[in-house]
C-alpha positions as CSV (number, residue, x, y, z in Angstrom):
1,X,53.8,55.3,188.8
2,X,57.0,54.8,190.1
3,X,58.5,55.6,193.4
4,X,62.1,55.8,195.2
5,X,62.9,56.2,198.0
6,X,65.6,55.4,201.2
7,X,67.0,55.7,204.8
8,X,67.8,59.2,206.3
9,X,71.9,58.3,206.1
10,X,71.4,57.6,202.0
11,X,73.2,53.7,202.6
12,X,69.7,52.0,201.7
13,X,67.5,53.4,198.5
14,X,65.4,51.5,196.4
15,X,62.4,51.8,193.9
16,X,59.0,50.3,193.2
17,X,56.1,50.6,190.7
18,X,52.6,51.5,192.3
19,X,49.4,51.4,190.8
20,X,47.6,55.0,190.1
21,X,45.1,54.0,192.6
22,X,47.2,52.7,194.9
23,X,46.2,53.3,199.1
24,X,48.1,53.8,202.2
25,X,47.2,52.5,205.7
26,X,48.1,53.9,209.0
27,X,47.9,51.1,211.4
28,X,47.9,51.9,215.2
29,X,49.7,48.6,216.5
30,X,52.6,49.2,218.6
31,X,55.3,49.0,216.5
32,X,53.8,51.7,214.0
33,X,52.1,53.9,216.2
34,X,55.9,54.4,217.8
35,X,57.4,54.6,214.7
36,X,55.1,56.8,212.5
37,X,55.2,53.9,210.0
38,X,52.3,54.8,207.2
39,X,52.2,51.7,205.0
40,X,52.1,51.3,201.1
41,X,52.1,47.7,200.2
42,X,53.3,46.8,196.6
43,X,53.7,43.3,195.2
44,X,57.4,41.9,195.9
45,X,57.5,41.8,192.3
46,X,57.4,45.7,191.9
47,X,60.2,46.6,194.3
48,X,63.8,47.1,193.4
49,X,66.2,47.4,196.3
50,X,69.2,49.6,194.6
51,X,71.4,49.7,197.0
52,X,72.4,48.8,200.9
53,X,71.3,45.3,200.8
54,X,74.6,44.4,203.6
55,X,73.6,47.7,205.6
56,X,70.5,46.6,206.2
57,X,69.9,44.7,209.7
58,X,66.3,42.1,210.6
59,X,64.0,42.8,213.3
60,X,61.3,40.3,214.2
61,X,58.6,40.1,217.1
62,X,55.4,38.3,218.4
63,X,55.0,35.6,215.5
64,X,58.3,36.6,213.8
65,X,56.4,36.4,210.4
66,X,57.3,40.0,209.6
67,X,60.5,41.4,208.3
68,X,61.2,44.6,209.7
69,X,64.4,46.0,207.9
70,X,66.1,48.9,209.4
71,X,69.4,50.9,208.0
72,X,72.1,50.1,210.9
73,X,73.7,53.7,210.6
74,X,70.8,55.7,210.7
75,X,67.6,53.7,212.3
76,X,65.3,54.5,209.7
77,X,62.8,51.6,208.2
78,X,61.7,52.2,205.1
79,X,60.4,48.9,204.4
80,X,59.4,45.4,205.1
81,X,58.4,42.4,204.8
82,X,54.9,42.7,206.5
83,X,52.7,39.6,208.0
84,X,49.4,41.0,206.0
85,X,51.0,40.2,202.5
86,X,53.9,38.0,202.9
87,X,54.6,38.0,199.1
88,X,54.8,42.0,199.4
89,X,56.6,45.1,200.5
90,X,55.1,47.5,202.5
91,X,57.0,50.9,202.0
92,X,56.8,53.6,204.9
93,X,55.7,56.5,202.7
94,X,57.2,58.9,204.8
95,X,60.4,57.9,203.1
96,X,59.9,58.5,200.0
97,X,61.3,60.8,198.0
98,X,59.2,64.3,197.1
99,X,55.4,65.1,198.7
100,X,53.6,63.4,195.7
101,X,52.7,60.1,198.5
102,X,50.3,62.7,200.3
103,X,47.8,62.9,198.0
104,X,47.5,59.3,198.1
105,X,44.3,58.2,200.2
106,X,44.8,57.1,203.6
107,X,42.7,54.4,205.6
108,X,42.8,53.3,209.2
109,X,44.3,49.8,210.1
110,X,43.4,48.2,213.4
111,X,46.8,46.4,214.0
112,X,46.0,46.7,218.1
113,X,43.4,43.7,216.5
114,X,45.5,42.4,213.8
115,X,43.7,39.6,213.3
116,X,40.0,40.7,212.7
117,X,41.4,43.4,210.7
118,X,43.6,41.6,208.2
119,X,40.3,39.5,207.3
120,X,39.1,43.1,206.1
121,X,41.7,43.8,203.8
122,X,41.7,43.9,200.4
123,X,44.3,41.2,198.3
């Protein structure tokens, strides 16, 4: 199926294709939790930024393997580059457009112990 989606301001939008039984993760490390980030992860193959590329601004922590990409007029992330699949995109399902992301399954992430629970994920 596919999905679009973008920042609160409108400046960043962008589209991907997600499997039909595609999952979503809420991870409680620090940067989520404070964020409300819920994660779907799609192959960097099956996203299509469509616009705001130049508004878009990096933000990097701890081992600076993640890509966090936030809008710089409104704040809103509403995806990235994440350490758990380097060649993918996770998208914050909160920011997509329409409800139809909710009846998506949801399953806890321990990102407070990234490491143990990366080795638990699937791909």
């Amino acid at each position: 199926m596919k999905v679009a989606g973008g920042c609160h301001c409108g400046a960043v939008r962008f589209e991907a294709e997600v499997a039909e039984s595609a999952r979503l993760l809420d991870c409680n490390c620090s940067i989520c939790t404070k964020t409300g980030y819920l994660h779907l992860i799609v192959p960097a193959a099956d996203f299509r930024l469509l616009r705001g590329e130049a508004n878009l601004v990096d933000y990097r922590f701890g081992t600076g393997t993640a890509r966090h990409r936030f809008c710089a007029t409104c704040g809103i992330k509403g995806f990235y580059v994440p350490r758990s699949h380097p060649d993918g995109i996770s998208i914050n399902a909160r920011t997509l457009d329409g409800e139809a992301w909710r009846a998506l399954p949801v399953d806890p992430f321990d990102g407070r112990d990234w490491e143990a629970a990366r080795a638990r994920l699937p791909g």
